[in-house]
C-alpha positions in Angstrom: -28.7 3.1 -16.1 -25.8 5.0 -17.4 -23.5 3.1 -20.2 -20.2 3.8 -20.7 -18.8 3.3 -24.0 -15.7 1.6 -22.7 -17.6 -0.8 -20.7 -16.3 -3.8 -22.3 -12.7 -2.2 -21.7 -13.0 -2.1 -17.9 -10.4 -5.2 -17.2 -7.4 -3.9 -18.7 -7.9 -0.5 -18.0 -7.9 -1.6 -14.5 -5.0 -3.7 -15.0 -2.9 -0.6 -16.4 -4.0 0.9 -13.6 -2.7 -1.1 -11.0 0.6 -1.3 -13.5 1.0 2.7 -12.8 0.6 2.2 -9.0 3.0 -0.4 -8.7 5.5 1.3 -10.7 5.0 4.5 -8.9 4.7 2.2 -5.5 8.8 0.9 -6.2 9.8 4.2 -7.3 9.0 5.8 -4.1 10.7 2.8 -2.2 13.7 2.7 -3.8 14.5 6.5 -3.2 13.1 6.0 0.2 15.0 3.0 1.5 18.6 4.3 -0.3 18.1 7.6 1.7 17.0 6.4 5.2 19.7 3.8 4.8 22.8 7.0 4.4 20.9 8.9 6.8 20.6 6.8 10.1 23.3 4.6 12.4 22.1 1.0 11.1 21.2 0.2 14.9 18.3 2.6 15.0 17.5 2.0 11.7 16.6 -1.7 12.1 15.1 -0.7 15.4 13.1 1.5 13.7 12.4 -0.3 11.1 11.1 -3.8 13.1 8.8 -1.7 15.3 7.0 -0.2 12.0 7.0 -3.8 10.6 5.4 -5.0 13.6 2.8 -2.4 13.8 2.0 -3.1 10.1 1.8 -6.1 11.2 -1.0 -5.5 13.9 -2.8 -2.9 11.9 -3.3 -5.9 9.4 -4.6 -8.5 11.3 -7.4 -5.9 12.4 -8.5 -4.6 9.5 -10.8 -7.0 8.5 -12.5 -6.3 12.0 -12.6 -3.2 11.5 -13.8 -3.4 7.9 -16.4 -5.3 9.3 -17.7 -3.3 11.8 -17.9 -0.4 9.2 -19.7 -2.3 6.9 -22.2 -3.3 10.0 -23.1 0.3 10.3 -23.3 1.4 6.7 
């Protein structure tokens, strides 16, 4: 077996990992959201906006199914 030797450093390497996404994760939404919000009518954007929502919704509650019946085969 391979051994790193930052094994024991693992846990907060991860953490500032998921820091880094997260930052970069509200970066991108903020200049996002302020540009789609100057560029559309506000009728068709929260049109837009709820049908997205709801099929994040849906995608969600399948997941796990579909996770599952990946891992079945694997």
């Amino acid at each position: 077996m391979l051994h790193y030797p930052i094994e024991e450093w693992t846990g907060s390497i991860t953490a500032f990992e998921c820091l880094l996404v997260t930052i970069g994760n509200n970066l991108s939404s903020f200049g996002t959201h302020t540009h789609r919000s100057e560029l559309f009518p506000t009728a068709l954007r929260a049109r837009a906006i709820g049908v997205i929502y709801s099929i994040d919704r849906l995608t969600a509650a399948f997941n796990g199914y579909l996770i599952g019946f990946i891992m079945v085969r694997v």
